[in-house]
C-alpha positions as CSV (number, residue, x, y, z in Angstrom):
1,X,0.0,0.0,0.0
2,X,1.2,3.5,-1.1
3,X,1.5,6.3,1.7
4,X,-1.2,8.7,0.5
5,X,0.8,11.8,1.8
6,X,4.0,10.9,0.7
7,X,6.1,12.8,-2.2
8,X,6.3,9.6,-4.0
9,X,2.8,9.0,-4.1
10,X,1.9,12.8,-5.6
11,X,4.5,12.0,-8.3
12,X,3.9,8.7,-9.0
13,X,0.0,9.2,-9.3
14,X,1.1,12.7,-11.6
15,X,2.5,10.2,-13.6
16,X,-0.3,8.3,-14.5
17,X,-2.3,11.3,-14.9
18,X,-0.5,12.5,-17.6
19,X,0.4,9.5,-19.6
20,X,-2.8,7.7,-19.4
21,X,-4.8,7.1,-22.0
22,X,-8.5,8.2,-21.0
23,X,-10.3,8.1,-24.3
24,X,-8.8,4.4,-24.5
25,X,-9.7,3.8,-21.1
26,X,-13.5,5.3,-21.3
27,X,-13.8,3.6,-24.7
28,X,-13.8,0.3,-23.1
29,X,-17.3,0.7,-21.4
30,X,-18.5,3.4,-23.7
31,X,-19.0,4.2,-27.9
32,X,-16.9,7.5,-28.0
33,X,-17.3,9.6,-30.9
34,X,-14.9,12.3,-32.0
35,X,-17.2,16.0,-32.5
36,X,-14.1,18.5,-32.1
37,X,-11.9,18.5,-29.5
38,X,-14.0,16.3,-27.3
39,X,-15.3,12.9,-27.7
40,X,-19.2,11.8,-26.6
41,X,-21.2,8.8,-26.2
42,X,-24.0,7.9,-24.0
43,X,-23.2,8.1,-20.3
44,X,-22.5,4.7,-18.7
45,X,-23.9,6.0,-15.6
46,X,-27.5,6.9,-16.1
47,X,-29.8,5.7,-18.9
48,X,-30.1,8.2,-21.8
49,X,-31.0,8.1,-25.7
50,X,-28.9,11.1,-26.7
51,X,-25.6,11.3,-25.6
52,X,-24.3,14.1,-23.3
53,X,-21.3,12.5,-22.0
54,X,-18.0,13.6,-22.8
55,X,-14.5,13.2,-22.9
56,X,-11.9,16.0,-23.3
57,X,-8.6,14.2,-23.7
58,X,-6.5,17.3,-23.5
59,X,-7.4,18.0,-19.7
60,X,-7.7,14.4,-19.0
61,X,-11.1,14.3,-17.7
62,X,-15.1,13.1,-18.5
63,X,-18.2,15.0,-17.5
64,X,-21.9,14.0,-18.6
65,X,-23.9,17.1,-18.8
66,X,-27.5,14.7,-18.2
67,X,-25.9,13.9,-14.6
68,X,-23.5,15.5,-13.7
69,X,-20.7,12.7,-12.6
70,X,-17.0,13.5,-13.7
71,X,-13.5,13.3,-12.7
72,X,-10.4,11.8,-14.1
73,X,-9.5,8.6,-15.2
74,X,-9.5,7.3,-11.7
75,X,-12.9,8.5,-11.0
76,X,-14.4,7.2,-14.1
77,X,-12.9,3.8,-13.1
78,X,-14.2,3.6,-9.7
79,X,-17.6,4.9,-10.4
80,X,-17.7,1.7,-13.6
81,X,-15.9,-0.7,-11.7
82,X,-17.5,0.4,-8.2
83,X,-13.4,-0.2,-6.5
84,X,-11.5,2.1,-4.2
85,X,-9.4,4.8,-5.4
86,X,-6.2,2.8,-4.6
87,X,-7.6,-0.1,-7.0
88,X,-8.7,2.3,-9.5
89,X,-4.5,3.6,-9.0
90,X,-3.6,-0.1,-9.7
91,X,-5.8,-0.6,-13.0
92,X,-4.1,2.2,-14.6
93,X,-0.5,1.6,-13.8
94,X,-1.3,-2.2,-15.2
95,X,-2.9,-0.8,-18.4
96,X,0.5,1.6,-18.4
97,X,3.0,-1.3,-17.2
98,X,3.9,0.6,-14.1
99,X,5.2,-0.9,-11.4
100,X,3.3,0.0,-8.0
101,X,5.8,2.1,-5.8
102,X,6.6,0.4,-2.3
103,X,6.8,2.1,1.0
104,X,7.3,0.4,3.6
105,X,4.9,0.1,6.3
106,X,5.3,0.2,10.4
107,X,4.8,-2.8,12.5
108,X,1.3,-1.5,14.0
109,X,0.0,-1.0,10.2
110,X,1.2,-4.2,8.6
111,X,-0.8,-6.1,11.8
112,X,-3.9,-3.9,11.1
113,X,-4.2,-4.8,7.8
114,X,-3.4,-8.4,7.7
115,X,-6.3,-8.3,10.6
116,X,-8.8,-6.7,8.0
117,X,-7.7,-9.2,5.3
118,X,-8.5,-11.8,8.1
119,X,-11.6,-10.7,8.9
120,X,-12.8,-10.0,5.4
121,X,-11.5,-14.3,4.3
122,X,-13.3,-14.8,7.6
123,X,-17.2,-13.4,6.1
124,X,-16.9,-15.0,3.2
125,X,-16.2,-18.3,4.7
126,X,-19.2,-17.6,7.4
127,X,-21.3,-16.8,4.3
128,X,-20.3,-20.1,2.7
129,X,-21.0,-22.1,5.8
130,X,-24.4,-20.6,6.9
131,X,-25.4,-20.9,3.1
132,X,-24.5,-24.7,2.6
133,X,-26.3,-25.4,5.9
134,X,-29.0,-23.8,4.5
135,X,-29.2,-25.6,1.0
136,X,-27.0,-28.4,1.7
137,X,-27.6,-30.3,5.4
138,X,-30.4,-31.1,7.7
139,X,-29.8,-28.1,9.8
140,X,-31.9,-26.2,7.0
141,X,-34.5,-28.3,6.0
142,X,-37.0,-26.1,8.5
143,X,-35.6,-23.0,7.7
144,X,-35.6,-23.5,3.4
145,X,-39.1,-24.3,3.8
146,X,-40.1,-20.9,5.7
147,X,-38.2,-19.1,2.7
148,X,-40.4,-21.1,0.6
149,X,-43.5,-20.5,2.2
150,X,-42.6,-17.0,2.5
151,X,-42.2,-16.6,-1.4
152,X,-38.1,-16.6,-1.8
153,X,-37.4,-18.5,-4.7
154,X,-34.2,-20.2,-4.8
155,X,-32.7,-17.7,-7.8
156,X,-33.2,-15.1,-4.7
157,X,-31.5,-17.9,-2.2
158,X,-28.6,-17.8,-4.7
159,X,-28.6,-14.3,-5.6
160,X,-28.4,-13.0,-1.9
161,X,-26.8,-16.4,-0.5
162,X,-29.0,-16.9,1.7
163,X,-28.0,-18.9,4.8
164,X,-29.0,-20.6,8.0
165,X,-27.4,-20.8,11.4
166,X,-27.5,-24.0,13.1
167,X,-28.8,-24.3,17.0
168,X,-26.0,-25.8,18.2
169,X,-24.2,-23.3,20.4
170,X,-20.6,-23.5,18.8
171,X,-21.1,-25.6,15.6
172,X,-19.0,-22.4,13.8
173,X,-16.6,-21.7,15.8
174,X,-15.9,-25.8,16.5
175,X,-15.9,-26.1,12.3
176,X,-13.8,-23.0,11.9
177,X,-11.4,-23.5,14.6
178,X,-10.8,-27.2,13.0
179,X,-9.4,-25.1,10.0
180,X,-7.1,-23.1,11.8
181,X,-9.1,-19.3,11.8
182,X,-7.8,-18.1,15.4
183,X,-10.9,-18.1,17.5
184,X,-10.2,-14.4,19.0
185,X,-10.7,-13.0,15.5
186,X,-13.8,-14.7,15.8
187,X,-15.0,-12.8,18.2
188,X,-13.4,-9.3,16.7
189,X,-15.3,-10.4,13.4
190,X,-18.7,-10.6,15.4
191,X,-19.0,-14.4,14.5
192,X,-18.9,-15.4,18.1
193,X,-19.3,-13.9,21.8
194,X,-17.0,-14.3,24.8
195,X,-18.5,-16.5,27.5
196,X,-18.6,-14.2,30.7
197,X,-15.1,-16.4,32.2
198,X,-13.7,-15.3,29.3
199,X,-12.0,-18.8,28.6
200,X,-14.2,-19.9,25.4
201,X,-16.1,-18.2,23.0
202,X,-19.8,-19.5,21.4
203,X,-21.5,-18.6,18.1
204,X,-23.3,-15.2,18.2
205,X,-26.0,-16.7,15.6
206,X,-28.0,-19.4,15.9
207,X,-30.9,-21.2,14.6
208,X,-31.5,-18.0,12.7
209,X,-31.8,-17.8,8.7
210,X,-28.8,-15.6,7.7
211,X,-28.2,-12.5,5.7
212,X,-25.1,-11.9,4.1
213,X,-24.3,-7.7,4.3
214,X,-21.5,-6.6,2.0
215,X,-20.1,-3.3,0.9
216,X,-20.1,-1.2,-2.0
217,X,-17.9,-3.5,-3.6
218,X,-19.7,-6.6,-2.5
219,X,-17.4,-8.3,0.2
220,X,-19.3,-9.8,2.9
221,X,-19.1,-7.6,6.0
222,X,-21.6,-9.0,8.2
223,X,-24.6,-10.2,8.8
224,X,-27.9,-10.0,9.5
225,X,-30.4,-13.2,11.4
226,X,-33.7,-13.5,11.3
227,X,-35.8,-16.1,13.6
228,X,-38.4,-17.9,12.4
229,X,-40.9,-18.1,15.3
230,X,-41.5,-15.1,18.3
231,X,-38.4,-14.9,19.7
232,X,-36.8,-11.8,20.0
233,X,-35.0,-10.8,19.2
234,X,-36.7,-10.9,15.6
235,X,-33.1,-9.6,14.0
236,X,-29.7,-9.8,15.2
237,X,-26.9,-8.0,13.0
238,X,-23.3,-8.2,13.3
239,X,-21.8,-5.6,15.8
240,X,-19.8,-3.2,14.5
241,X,-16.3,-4.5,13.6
242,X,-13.2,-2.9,11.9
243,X,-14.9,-3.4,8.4
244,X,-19.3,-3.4,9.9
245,X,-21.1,-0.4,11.1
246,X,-24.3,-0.7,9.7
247,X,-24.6,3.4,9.1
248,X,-22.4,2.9,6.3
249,X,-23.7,0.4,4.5
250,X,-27.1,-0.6,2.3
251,X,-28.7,-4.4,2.9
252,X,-28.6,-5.3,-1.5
253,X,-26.9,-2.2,-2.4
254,X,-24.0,-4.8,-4.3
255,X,-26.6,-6.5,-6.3
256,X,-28.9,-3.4,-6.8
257,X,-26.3,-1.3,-7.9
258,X,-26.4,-1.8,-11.3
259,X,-30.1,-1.1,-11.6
260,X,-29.8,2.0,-9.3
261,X,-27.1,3.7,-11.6
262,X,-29.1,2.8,-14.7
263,X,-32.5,4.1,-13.6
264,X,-30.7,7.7,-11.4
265,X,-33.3,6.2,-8.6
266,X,-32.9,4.2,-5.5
267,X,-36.4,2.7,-3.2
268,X,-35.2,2.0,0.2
269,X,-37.3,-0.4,2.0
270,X,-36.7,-1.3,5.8
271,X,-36.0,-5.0,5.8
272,X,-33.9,-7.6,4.3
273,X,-37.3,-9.7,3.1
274,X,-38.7,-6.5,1.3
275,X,-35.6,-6.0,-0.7
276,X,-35.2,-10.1,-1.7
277,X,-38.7,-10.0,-2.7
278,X,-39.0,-6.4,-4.8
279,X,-35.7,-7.3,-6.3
280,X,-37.0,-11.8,-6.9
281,X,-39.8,-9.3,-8.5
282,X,-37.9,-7.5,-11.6
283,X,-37.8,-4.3,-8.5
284,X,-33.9,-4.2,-8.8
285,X,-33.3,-0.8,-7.8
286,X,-34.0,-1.2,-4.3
287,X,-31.9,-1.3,-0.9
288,X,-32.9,-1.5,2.9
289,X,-31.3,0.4,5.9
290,X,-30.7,-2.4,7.8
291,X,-33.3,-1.6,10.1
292,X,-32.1,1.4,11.7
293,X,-32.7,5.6,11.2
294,X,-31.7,6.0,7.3
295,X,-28.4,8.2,8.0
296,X,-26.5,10.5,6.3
297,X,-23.4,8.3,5.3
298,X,-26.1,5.9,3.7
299,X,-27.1,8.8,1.7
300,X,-24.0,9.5,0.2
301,X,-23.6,6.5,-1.1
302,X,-27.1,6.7,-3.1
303,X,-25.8,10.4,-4.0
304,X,-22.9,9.3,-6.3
305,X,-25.6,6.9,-8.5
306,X,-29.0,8.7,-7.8
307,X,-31.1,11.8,-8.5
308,X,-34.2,10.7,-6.7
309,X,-34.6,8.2,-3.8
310,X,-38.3,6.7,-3.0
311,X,-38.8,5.9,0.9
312,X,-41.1,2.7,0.8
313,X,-40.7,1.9,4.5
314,X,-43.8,0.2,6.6
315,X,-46.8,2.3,6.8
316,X,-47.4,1.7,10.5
317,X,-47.1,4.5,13.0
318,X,-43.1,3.3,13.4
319,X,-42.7,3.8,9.5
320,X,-43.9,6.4,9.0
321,X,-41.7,8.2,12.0
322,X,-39.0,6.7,10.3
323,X,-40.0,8.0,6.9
324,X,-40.0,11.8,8.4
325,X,-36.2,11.0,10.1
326,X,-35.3,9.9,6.9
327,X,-36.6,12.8,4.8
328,X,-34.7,15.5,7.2
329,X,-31.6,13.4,6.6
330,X,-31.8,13.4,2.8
331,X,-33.0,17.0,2.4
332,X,-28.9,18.4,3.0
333,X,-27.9,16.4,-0.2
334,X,-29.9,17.7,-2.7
335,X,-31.4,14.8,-4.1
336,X,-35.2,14.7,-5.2
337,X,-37.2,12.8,-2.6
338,X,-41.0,10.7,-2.6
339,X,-42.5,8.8,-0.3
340,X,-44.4,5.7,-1.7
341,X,-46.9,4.8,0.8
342,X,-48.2,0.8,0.5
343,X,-51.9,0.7,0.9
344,X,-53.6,-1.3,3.2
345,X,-50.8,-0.7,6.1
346,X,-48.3,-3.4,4.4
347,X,-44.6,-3.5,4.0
348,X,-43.6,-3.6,0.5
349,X,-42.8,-7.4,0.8
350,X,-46.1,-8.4,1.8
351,X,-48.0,-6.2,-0.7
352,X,-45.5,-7.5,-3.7
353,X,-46.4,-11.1,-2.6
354,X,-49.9,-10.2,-2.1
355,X,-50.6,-7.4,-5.3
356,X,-47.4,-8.2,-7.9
357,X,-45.0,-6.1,-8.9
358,X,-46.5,-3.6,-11.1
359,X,-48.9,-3.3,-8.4
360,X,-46.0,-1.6,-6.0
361,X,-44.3,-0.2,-9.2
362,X,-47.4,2.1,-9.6
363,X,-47.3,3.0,-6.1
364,X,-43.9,4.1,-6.3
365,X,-44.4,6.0,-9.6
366,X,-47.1,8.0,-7.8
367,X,-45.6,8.6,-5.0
368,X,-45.7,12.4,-3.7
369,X,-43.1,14.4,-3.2
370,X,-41.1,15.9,0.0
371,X,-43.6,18.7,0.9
372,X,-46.7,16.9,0.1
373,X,-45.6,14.1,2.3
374,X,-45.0,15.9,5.1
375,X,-48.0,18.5,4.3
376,X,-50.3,14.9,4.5
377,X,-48.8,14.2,7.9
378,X,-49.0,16.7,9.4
379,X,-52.3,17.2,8.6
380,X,-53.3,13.4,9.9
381,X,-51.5,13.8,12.8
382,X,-52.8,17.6,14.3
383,X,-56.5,18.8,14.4
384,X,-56.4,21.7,12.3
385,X,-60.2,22.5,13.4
386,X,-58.5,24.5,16.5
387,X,-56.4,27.6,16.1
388,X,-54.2,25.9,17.5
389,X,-54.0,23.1,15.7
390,X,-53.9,25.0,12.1
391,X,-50.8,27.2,13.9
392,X,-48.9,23.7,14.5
393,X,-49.8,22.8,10.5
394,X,-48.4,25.7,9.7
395,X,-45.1,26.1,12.0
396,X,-44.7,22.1,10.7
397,X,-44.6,23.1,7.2
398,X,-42.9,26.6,7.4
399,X,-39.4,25.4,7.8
400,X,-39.3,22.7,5.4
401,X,-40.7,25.9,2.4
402,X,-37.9,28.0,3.9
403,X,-35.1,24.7,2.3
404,X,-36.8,25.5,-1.2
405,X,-34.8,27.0,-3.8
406,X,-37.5,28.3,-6.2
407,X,-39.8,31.4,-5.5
408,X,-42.7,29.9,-7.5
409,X,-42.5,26.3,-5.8
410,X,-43.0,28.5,-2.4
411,X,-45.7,30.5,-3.6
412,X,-47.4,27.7,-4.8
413,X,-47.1,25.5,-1.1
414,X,-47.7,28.6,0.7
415,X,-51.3,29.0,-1.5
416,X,-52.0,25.1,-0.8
417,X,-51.0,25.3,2.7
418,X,-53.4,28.1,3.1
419,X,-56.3,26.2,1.8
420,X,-55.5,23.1,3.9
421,X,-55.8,24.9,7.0
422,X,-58.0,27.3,6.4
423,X,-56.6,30.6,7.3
424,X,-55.7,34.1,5.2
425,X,-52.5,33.4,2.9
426,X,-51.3,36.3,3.8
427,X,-50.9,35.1,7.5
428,X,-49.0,32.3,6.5
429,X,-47.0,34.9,4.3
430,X,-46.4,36.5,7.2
431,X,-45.1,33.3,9.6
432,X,-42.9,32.4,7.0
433,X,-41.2,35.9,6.1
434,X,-40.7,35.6,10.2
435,X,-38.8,32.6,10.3
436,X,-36.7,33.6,7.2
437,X,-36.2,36.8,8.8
438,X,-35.4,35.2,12.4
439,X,-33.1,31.7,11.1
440,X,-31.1,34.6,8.9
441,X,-32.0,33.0,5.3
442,X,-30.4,34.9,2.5
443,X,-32.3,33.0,0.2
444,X,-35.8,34.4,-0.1
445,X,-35.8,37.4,2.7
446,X,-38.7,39.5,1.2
447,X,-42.2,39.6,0.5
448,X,-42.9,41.8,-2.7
449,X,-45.7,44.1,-2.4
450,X,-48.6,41.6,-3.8
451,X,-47.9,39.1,-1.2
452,X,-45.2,37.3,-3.6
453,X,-41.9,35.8,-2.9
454,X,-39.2,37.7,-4.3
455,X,-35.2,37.2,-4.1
456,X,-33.3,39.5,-2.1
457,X,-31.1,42.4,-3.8
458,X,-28.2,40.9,-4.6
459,X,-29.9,38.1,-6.5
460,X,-32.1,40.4,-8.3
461,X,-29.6,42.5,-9.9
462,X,-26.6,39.9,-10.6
463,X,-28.5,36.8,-12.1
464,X,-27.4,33.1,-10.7
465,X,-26.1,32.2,-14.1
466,X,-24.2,35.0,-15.3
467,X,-21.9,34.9,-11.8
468,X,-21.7,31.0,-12.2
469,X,-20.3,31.3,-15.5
470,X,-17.5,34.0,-14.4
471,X,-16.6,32.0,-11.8
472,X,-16.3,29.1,-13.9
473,X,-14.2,30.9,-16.3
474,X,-12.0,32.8,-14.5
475,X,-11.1,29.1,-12.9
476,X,-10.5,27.3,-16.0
477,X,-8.7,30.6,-17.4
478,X,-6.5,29.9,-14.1
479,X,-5.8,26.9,-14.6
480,X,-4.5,27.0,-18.2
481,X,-2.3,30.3,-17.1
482,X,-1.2,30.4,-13.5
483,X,0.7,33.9,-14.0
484,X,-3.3,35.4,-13.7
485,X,-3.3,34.0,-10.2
486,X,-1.4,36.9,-9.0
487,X,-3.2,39.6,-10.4
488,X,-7.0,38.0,-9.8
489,X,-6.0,37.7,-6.1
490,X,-5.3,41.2,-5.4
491,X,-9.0,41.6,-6.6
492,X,-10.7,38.8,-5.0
493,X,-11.0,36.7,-2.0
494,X,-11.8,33.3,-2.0
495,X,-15.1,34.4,0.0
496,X,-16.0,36.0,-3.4
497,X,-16.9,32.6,-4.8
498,X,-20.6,32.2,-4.1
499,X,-20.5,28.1,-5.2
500,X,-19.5,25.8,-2.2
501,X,-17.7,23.9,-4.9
502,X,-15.8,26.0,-7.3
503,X,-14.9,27.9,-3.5
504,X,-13.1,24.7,-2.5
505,X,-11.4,24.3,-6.2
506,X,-10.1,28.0,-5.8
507,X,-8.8,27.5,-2.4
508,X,-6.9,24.6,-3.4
509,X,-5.7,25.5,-6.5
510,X,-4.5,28.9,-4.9
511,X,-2.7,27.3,-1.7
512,X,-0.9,24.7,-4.8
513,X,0.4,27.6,-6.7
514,X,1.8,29.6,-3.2
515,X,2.9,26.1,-2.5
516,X,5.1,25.9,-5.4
517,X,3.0,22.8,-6.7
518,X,2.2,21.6,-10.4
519,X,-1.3,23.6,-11.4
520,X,-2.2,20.9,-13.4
521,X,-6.0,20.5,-13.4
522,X,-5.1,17.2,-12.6
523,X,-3.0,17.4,-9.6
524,X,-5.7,18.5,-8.0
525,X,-8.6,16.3,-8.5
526,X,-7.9,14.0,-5.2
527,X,-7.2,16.9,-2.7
528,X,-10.9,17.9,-3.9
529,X,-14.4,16.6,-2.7
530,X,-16.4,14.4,-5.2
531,X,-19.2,17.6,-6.0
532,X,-15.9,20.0,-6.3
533,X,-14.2,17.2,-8.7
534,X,-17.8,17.3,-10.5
535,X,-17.3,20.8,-10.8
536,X,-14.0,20.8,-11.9
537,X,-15.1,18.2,-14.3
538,X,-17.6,20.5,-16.0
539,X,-15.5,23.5,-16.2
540,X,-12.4,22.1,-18.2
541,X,-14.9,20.2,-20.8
542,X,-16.7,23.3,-21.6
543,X,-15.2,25.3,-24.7
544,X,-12.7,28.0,-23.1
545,X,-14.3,32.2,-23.3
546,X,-13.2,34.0,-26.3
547,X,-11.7,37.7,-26.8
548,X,-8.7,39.5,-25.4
549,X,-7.5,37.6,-22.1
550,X,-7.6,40.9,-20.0
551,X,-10.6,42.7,-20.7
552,X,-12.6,39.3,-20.4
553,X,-10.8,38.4,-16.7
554,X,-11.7,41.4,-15.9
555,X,-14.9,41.3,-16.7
556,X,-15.2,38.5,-14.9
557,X,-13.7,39.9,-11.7
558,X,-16.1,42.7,-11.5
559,X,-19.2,40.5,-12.3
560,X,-18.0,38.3,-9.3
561,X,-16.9,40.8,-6.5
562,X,-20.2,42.7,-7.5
563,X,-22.1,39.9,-6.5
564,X,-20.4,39.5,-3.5
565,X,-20.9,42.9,-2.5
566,X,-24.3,43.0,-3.2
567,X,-25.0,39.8,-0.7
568,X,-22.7,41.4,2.5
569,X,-24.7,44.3,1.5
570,X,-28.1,42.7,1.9
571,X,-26.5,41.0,5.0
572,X,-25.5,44.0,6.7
573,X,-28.9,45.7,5.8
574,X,-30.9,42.9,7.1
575,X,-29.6,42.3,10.4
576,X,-29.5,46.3,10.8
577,X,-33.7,45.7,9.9
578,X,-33.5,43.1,12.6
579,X,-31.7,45.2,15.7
580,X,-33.6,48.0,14.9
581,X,-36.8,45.9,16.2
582,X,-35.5,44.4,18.7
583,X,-34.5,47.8,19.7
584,X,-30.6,47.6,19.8
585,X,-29.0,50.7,18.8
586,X,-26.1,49.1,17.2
587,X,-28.3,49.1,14.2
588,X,-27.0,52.5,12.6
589,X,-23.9,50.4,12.8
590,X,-25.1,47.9,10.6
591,X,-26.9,51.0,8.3
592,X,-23.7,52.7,8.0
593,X,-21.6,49.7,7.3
594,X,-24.3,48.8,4.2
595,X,-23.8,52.5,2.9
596,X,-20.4,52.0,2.6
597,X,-20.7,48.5,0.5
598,X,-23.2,50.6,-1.1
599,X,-20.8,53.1,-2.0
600,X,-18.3,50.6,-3.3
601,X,-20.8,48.6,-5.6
602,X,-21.8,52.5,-7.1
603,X,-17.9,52.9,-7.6
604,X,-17.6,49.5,-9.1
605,X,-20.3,49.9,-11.7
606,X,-19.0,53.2,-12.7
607,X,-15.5,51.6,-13.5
């Protein structure tokens, strides 16, 4: 294993940056066509007819306009081949003939990774066992004919290797220990437990039918057992081990993920059964949570393959609680969210048994969205024939409108909201300008005069697009000259960049080049999140701006500090609105400190 931070990793993976083929390398999952510079095909990681994915050889990365995924060649490899970064390293220095660099290792490290290794040859010999015990021996006879009563074919037995775990208290650990596996990693791979003396160890599943979990890349991690009558508990997972923790990791996601890149949509379900019997079904796009609060790590990993994740968990009280947890989860990553709610107060395993597939295919294709969701809830769960209750409706819904990003998506809510409840619009106009106004949104901080929703200032007078594509620009124009680096930072802080992600990009590309690093586009790309790589993606495949180099960097200079000034001003201006009520007299502070930006935009715009 390479030392990530060493200089002989940086030049080493430079290296194969730069003499890597990645139109040879892309053409071997994709039809690349040459239109220009760039070459395009249909993207590999979303379905499309026309294709929008492309390839600029020059700058040595892909970007597909329909979903936005891009990187280098590394990227492109890990998100086709779904392998670590490291393996996605090794690929290309094979393709090249380039021998991996050695470092050597410390004592402590060389243990800790022989340890995982262990642990990982461990699983998969626990998933072979508990599987030919299922299929295989006596020990499964009872439990192969509950899966079969319950509707699990045995393609779904094979697809998921599904297993069984004897009664016997120590028939693993006895068979395993006969072939040499050191009972103490065992216990650290969650296979068995300590006895309280602390002298022997016994299996931690038993009489259970088992569930293999496995990673992203489809090693078996832990697992998950099920009983078969009323004893509880009804599921026992693994505990967390140096390769488990079940908030990292999707029940199906290795056999799903295929489907879930293709169709840019995942439906997570609660339990193992309701995945094995969606996907049995032709439902292949669909993952569980392993029973716990969907979390944010699980997220991301549905955020590198998905625009839209469906929530199809129980519709009991317990579901739908988990539904909401889920939903406030999900809302930070920007992916489109519905909630597909089974009828008749089934899980989605019972109603596919029960109704078919294209029964729960239609419920998930009419799912409603976020909002309406949560509008629906809280409208079952408050009674809005009280004051009171149409004031809790309202504060409910008010600070999931404030998330939106679209004036006419808010006025529309605020209008239905309004009619749910009953009450004047312009009260809940009101409530939500107050929470905007109190949570310090810079987003939507006005209400026109007719009652409307209107951006603030700033946004009004510098449009979203026009400063994106500066910033874009001035990046790329950055990139290809580093002697402009100089001269735009005199002008601009990095705080002048609006975009999270093209922020990031400039703060690493500046500290390289103070640094005394290459500036190579592609020097950069793994010091840089995946949306900032995404970003970076997009900005060297788009043709270059046009004109004379000065007057256009310029331009794009003033276009980007005048946005910035025109948001501090709105900042300054609102909070001087706010002390001023409150009765603080530190507001003229805050008046006088927006004159002056003021003054400076004025000056700007006369330049």
């Amino acid at each position: 294993m390479i030392e990530l931070k060493s200089v002989l990793y940086d030049e080493f993976i430079n290296r194969l940056r730069t003499e890597n083929d990645i139109v040879g390398i892309v053409s071997e999952y994709v039809s690349l066509q040459k239109k220009g510079k760039r070459f395009w095909g249909c993207c590999p990681f979303h379905h499309e007819k026309t294709p929008s994915f492309s390839v600029a050889p020059d700058k040595g990365f892909f970007y597909c306009f329909g979903c936005q995924a891009g990187g280098d060649v590394f990227r492109f490899l890990m998100k086709a081949d779904n392998i670590s970064f490291m393996e996605a390293v090794a690929k290309v220095a094979k393709k090249l003939n380039i021998s991996l660099p050695e470092q050597e290792k410390s004592p402590a490290a060389i243990l800790r990774d022989r340890e995982t290794h262990e642990i990982y040859r461990i699983n998969a010999m626990a998933a072979d066992f508990f599987h030919n015990c299922l299929t295989k021996t006596n020990y499964g006879k009872s439990a192969l004919q509950y899966l079969v009563n319950r509707g699990v074919t045995q393609q779904a037995i094979e697809t998921f290797k599904l297993g069984f775990a004897p009664p016997a208290w120590d028939k693993l650990a006895v068979a395993f220990q006969d072939r040499g596996v050191d009972s103490q990693l065992l216990v650290k791979a969650g296979l068995t437990s300590l006895r309280s003396s602390g002298e022997s160890s016994y299996d931690r599943f038993r009489n259970r039918i088992m569930f293999p979990i496995s990673d992203e890349r489809g090693r078996v991690i832990g697992f998950g057992g099920r009983v078969m009558d009323d004893s509880q508990p009804k599921y026992l997972n693994s505990p967390e081990t140096v390769v488990f923790n079940k908030r990292h990791v999707l029940f199906g996601y290795a056999q799903s993920c295929k489907s879930i890149r293709d169709s840019g949509q995942a439906i997570v379900v609660e339990g193992y059964m309701d995945v094995i019997t969606a996907f049995d079904a032709g439902v292949e796009n669909v993952v569980a949570s392993l029973g716990t609060a969907f979390t944010l790590e699980q997220g991301k990993i549905l955020q590198k393959q998905v625009k839209e994740i469906v929530f199809a968990y129980d519709s009991d009280a317990a579901g739908m609680n988990a539904t909401l947890k889920a939903l406030e989860t999900v809302r930070t990553l920007g992916i489109r969210v519905r909630v597909a709610t089974v009828p008749e107060g089934k899980d989605p395993d019972e109603y596919i048994r029960r109704h078919g597939s294209s029964a729960f295919c239609d419920v998930v294709a009419h799912a409603p969205g976020l909002l309406d969701y949560q509008l629906y809830q809280a409208l079952q769960t408050v009674d809005r024939s009280t004051l009171e209750g149409k004031a809790a409706v309202v504060g409910k819904m008010i600070p999931s409108l404030s998330q939106l990003n679209n004036a006419i998506e808010i006025d529309g809510y605020i209008t239905k909201l309004a009619q749910q409840v009953q009450v004047d619009e312009g009260a809940v106009r009101n409530e939500f300008q107050k929470y905007v106004n109190q949570n310090k949104k810079d987003k939507f901080v006005r209400l026109g005069n007719n009652g409307h929703t209107t951006r603030n200032v700033a946004l009004s007078k510098q449009p979203a697009a026009k400063n994106a594509a500066a910033e874009q620009f001035l990046i790329r124009m950055m990139f290809e000259d580093a002697s402009l680096i100089p001269y735009i930072q005199v002008q601009l802080d990095v705080n002048d960049f609006q975009d999270e992600a093209r922020h990031e990009i400039i703060t690493n590309l500046w500290e390289a080049f103070h640094d005394g690093r290459s500036l190579e586009s592609l020097a950069l790309v793994s010091a840089l999140s995946q949306q900032a790589q995404e970003e970076l993606s997009q900005i060297m495949v788009k043709d270059g701006p046009e004109g004379d180099v000065t007057r256009v960097v310029d331009d794009y200079i003033k276009a980007i500090k005048l946005t910035s000034l025109r948001n501090l001003f709105e900042k300054h201006r609102l909070r001087a609105d706010e002390l001023e009520r409150m009765g603080d007299s530190s507001f003229q502070q805050e008046l006088a400190e927006s004159k002056r930006i003021n003054d400076e935009i004025k000056l700007l715009l006369q330049m």
